[in-house]
One Martini backbone bead per residue (centre of mass of N, CA, C, O) as a GRO file, in nm:
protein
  325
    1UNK     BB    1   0.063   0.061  -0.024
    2UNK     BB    2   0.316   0.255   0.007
    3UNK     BB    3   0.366   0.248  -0.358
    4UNK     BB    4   0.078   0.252  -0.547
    5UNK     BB    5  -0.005   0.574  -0.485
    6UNK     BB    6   0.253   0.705  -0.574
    7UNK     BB    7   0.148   0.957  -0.793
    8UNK     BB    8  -0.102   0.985  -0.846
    9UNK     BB    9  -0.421   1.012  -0.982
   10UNK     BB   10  -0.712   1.088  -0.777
   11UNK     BB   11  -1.005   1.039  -0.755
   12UNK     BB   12  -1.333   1.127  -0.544
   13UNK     BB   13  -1.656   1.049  -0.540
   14UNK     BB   14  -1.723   1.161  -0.239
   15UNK     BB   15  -1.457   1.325  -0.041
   16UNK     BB   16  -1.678   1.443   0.165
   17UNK     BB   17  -1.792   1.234   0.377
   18UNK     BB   18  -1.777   0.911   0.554
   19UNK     BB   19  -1.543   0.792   0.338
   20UNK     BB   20  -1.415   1.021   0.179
   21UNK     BB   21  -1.232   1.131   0.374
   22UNK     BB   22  -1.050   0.916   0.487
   23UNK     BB   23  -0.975   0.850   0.183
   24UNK     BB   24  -0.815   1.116   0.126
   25UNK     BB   25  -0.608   1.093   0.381
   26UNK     BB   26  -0.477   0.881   0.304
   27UNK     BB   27  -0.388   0.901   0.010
   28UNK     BB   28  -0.238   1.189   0.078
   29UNK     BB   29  -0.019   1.005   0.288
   30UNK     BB   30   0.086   0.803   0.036
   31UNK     BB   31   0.111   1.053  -0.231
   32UNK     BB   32  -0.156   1.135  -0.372
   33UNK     BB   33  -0.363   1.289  -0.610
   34UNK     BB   34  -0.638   1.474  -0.542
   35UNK     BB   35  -0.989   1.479  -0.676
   36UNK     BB   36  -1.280   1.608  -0.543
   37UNK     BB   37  -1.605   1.551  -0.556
   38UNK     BB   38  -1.919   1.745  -0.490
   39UNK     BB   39  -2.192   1.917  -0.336
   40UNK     BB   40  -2.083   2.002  -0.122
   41UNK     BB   41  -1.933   2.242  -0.004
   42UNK     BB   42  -1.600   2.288   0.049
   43UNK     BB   43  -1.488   2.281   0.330
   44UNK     BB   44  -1.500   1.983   0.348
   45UNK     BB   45  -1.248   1.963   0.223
   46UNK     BB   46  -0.908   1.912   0.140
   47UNK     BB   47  -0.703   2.117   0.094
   48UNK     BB   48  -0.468   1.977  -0.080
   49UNK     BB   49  -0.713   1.936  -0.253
   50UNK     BB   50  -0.913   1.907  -0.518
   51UNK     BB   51  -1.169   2.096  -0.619
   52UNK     BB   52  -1.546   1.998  -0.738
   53UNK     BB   53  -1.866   2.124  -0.760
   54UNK     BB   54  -2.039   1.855  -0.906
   55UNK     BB   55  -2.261   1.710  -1.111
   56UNK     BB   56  -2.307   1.331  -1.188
   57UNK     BB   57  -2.563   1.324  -1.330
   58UNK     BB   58  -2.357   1.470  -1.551
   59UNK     BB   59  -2.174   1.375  -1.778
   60UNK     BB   60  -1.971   1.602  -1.851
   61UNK     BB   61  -1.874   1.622  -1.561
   62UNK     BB   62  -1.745   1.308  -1.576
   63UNK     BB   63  -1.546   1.409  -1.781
   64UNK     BB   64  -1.398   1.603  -1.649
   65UNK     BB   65  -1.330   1.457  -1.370
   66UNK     BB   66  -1.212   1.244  -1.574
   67UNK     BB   67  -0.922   1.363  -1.618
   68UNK     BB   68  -0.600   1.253  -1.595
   69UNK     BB   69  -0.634   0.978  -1.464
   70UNK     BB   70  -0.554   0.657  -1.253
   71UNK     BB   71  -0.834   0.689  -1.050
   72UNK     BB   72  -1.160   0.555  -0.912
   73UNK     BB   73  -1.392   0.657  -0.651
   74UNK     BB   74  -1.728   0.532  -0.621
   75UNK     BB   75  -1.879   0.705  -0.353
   76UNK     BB   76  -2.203   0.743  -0.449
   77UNK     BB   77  -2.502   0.805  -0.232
   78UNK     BB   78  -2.771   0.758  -0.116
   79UNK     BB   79  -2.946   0.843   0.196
   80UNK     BB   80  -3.143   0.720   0.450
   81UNK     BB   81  -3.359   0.611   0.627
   82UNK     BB   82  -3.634   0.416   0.629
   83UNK     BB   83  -3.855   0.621   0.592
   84UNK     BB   84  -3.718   0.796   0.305
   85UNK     BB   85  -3.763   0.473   0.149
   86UNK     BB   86  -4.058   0.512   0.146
   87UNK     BB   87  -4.116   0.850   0.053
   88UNK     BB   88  -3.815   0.831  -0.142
   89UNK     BB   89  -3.782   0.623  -0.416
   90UNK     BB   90  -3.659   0.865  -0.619
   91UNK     BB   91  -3.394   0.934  -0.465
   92UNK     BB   92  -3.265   0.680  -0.491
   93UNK     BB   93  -3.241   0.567  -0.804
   94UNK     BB   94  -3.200   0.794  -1.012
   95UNK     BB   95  -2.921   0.885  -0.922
   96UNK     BB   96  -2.783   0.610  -0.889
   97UNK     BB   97  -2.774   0.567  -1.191
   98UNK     BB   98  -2.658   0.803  -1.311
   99UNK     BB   99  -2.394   0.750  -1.157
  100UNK     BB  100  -2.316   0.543  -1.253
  101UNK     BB  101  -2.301   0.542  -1.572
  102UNK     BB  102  -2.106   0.818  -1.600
  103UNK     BB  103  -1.857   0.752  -1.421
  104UNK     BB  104  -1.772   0.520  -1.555
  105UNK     BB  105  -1.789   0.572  -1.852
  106UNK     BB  106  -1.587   0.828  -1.842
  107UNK     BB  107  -1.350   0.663  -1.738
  108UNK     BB  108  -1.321   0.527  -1.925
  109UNK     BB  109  -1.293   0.685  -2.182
  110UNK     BB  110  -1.039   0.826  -1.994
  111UNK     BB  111  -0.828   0.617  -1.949
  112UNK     BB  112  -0.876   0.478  -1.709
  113UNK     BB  113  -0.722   0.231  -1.513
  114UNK     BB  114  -0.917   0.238  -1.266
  115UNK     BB  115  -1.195   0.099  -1.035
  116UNK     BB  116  -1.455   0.209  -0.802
  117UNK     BB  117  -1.680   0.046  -0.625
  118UNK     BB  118  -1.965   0.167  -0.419
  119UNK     BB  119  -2.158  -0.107  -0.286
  120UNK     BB  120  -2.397  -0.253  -0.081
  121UNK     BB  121  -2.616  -0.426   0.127
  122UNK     BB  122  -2.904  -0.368  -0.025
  123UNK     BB  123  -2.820  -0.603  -0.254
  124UNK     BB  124  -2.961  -0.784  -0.057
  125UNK     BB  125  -3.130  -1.090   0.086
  126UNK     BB  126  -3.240  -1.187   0.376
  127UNK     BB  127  -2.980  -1.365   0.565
  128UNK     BB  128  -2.786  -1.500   0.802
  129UNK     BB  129  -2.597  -1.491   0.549
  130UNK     BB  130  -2.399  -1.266   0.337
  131UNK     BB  131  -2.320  -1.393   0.016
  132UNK     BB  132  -2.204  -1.297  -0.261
  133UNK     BB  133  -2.288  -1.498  -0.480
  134UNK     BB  134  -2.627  -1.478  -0.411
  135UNK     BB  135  -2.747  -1.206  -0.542
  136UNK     BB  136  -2.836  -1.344  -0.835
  137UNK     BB  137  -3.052  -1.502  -0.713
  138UNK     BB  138  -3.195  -1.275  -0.568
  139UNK     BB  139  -3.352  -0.999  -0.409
  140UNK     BB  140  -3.404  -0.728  -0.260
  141UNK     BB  141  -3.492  -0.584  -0.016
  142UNK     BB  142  -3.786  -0.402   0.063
  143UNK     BB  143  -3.607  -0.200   0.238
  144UNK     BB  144  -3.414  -0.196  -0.034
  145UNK     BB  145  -3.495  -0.174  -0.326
  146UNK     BB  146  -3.399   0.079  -0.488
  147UNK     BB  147  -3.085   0.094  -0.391
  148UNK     BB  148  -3.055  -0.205  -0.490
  149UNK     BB  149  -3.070  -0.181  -0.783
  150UNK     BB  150  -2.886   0.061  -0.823
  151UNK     BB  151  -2.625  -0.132  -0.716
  152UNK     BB  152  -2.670  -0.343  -0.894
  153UNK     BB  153  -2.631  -0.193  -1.170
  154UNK     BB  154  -2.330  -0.121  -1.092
  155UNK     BB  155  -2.190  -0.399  -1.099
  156UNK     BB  156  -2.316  -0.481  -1.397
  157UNK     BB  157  -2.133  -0.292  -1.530
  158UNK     BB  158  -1.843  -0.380  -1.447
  159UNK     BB  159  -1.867  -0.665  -1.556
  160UNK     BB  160  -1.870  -0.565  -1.817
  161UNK     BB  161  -1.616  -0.436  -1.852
  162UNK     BB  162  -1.462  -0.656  -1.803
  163UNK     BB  163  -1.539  -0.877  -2.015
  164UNK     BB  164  -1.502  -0.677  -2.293
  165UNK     BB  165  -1.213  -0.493  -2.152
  166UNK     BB  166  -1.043  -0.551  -1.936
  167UNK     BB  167  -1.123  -0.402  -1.660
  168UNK     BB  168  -0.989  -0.238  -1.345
  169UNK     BB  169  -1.213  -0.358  -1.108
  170UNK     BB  170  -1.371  -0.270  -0.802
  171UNK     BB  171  -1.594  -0.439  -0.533
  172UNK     BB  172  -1.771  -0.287  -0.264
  173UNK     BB  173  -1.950  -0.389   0.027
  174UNK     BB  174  -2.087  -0.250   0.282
  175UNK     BB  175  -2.179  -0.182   0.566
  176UNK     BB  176  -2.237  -0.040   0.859
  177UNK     BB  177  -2.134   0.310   0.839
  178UNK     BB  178  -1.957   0.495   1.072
  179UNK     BB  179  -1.867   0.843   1.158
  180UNK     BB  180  -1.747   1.087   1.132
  181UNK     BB  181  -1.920   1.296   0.856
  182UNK     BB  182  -2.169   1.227   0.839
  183UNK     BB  183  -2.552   1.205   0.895
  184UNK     BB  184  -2.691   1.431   1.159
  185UNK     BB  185  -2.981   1.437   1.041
  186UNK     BB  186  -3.274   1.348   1.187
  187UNK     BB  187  -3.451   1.348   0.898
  188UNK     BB  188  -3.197   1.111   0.720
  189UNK     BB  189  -3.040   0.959   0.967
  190UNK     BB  190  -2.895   0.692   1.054
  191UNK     BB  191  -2.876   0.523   1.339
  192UNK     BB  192  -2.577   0.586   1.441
  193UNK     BB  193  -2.615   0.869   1.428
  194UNK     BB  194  -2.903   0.954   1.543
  195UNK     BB  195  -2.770   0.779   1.825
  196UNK     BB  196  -2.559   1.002   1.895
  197UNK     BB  197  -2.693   1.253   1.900
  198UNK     BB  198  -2.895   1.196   2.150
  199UNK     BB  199  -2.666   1.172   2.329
  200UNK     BB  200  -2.492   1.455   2.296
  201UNK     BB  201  -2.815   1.579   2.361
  202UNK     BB  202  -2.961   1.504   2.589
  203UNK     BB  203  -3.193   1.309   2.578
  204UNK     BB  204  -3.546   1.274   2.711
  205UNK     BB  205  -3.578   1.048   2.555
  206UNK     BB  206  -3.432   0.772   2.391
  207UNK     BB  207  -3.570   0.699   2.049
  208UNK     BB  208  -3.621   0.403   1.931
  209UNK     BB  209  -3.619   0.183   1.645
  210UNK     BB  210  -3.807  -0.045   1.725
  211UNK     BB  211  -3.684  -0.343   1.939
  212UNK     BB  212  -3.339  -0.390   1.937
  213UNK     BB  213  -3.246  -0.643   1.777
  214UNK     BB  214  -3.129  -0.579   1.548
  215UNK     BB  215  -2.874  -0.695   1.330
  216UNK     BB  216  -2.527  -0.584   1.280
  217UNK     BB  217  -2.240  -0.426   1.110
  218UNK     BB  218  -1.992  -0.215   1.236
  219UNK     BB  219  -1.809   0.028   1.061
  220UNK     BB  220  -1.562   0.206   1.050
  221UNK     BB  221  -1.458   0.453   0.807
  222UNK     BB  222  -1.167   0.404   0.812
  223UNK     BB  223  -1.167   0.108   0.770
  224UNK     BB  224  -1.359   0.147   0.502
  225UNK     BB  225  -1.147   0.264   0.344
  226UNK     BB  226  -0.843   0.060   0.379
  227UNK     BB  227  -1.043  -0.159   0.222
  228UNK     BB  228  -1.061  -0.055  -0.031
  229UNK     BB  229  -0.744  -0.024  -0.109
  230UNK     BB  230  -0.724  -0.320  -0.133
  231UNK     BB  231  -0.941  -0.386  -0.333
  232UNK     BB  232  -0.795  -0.182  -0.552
  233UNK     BB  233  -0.509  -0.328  -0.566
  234UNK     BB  234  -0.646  -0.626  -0.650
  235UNK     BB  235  -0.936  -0.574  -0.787
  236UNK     BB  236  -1.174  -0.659  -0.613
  237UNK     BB  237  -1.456  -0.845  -0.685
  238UNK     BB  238  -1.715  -0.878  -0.501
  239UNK     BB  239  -1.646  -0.740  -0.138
  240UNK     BB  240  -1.717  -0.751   0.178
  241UNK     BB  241  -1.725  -0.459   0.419
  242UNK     BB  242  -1.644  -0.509   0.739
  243UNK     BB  243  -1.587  -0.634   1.051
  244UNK     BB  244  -1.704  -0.901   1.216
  245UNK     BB  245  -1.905  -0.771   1.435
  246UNK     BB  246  -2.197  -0.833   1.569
  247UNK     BB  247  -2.483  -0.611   1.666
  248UNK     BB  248  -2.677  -0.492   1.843
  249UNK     BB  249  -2.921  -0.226   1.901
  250UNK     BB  250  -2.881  -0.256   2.257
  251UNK     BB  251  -2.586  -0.240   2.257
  252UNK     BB  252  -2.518   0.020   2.139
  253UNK     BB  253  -2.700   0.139   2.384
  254UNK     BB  254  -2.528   0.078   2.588
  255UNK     BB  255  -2.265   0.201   2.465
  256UNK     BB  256  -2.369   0.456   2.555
  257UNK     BB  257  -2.463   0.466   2.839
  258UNK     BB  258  -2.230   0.377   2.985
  259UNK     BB  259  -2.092   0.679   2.857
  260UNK     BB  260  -2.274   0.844   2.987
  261UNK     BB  261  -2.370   1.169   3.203
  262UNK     BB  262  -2.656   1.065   3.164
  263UNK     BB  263  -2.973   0.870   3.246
  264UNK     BB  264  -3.175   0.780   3.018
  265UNK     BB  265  -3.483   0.716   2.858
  266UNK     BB  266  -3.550   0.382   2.699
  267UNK     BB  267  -3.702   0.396   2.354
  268UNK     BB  268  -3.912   0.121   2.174
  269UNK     BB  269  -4.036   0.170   1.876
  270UNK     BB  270  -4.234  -0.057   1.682
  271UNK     BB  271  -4.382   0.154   1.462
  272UNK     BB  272  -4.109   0.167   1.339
  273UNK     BB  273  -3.915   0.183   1.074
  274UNK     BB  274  -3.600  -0.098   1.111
  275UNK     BB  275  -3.544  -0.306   0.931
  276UNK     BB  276  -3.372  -0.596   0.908
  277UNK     BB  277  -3.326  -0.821   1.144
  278UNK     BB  278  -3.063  -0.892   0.954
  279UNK     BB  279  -2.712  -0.817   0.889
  280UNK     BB  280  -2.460  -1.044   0.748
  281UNK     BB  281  -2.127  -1.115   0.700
  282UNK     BB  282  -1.913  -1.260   0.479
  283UNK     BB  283  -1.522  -1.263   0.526
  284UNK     BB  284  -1.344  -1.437   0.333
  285UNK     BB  285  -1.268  -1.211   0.130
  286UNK     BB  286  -1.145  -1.010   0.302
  287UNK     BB  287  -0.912  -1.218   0.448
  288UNK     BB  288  -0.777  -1.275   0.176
  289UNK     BB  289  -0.678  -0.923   0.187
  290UNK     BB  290  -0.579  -0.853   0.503
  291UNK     BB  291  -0.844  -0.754   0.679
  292UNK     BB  292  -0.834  -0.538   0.985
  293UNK     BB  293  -0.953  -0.376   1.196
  294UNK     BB  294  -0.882  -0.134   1.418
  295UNK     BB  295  -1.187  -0.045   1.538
  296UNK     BB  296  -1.384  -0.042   1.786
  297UNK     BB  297  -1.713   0.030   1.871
  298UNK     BB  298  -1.647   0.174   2.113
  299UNK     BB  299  -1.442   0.387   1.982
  300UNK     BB  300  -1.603   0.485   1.756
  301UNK     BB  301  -1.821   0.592   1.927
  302UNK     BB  302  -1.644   0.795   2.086
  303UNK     BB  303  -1.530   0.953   1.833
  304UNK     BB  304  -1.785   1.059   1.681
  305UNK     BB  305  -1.875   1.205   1.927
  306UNK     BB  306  -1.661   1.395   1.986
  307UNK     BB  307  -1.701   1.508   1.716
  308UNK     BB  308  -1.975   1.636   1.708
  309UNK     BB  309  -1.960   1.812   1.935
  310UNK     BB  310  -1.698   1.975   1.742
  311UNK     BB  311  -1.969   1.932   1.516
  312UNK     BB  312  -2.288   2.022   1.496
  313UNK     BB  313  -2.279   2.192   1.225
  314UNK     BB  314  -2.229   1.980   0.973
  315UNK     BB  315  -2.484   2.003   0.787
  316UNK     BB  316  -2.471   2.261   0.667
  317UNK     BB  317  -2.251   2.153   0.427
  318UNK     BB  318  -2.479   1.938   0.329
  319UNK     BB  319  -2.607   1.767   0.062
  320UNK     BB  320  -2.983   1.752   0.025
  321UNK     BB  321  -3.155   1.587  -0.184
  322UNK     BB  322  -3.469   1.599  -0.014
  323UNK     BB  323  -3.456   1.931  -0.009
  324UNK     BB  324  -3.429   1.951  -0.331
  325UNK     BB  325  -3.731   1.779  -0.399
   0.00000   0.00000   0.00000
């Protein structure tokens, strides 16, 4: 990894995000040139690196922003609730069937060497263990229909790519990834950003979706930042990209409260959607590729509260495709 990316020029779209800020902070760290696009702030961005703020559904946009690459990491996605994937499908599927089709083509278009698909836990169907192989025979949880289809023809793009042109290209799966730059709007942000923020803002009660059975992976965005690193030097694909380690939403709730300076009433709404009872993934093509998280749950979760507190209104700089439409 260390002479990989040395003198490299690396896209990173999404390189303001809650992984692609870490994932430009290695790659500068490594020695790459990189160029980040995104709709949030300038603000948000590396300043050492170059920034531009542009439309990615926008072919002509994805023309400009891959000349003269070496390398493109497509971390574009839709996120939200499980609320906002009922009430806003159409802002889930649209945008991001344009970024994969737009982003990838614009990438070979201008000879880029290599390419990184960032695609979702969101492409399965719930089952005890979630096997890569197993995708194509199933179709996505209705709990992420929408997200799950356009990351799913995300994945069938690059493979259509590598089949007729034997592109470099690499896919990778995340499972539930949380951490600092998140989104903590509490109108559109995942359950880890918005029971940090509900316990950094000392509520009371602690309103949880669910009845907090539901089991997760949840991983440090350094660390899936790291993995993709792996993932994108391999070529591997597609690898789901995880902790390994099970973990239901009352024992985050737990590991909030036992760290917590006040001890709020813990309420778990039934009423809300809370999406599937389980999803975990099977590690052996992680661990094949030699990654192993830095960072433990409770460690992740000190940090990331640590952050939001030091930046509470991060939102603000934070571009909201549900507020624009």
């Amino acid at each position: 990894m260390e002479h990989y990316w040395l003198g490299k020029k690396v896209l990173v779209a999404g390189g303001t995000g809650l992984i692609g800020t870490p994932l430009v902070n290695l790659l500068m760290e490594l020695g790459a040139k990189v160029r980040i696009v995104s709709l949030d702030d300038p603000s948000r961005a590396h300043r050492e690196a170059e920034f531009l703020r542009k439309d990615l559904t926008d072919y002509k946009n994805c023309l400009n922003a891959c000349q003269k690459m070496d390398y493109v990491f497509n971390l574009l996605c839709v996120k939200g609730s499980p609320d906002a994937t009922i009430k806003s499908p159409v802002q889930f599927f649209e945008p991001m069937m344009k970024f994969n089709i737009n982003l990838a083509s614009a990438a070979y278009e201008n000879d880029v060497p290599g390419y990184l698909f960032a695609s979702s836990v969101a492409v399965y169907k719930p089952a005890e263990i979630l096997y890569e192989d197993d995708v194509w025979t199933t179709q996505p949880s209705k709990n992420d229909w929408f997200a799950g289809w356009a990351k799913r023809m995300g994945e069938l793009q690059l493979e259509a790519y590598k089949l007729q042109y034997n592109w470099n290209t690499a896919i990778v799966r995340p499972s539930n990834v949380y951490g600092p730059h998140d989104n903590f709007n509490p109108k559109t942000s995942l359950f880890m950003a918005s029971v940090i923020r509900k316990f950094a803002d000392k509520q009371d009660p602690i309103i949880v979706w669910g009845d907090g059975s539901q089991v997760r992976d949840f991983i440090y965005a350094e660390d899936a930042a790291r993995g993709m690193l792996l993932a994108a030097e391999k070529g591997a694909g597609p690898v789901n990209l995880c902790s390994g380690n099970p973990t239901s939403i009352k024992e985050v709730i737990e590991i909030l409260a036992r760290n917590s300076d006040y001890k709020p009433m813990i309420v778990y709404d039934t009423s809300k959607p809370a999406g599937d009872p389980k999803r975990l993934l099977d590690v052996s093509r992680l661990k094949d590729l030699g990654f192993k998280p830095k960072t433990t749950l409770e460690e992740g979760i000190a940090k990331t509260t640590k952050w939001y507190l030091e930046n509470p209104d991060s939102d603000l700089g934070q571009y909201n495709i549900f507020k624009q439409n």
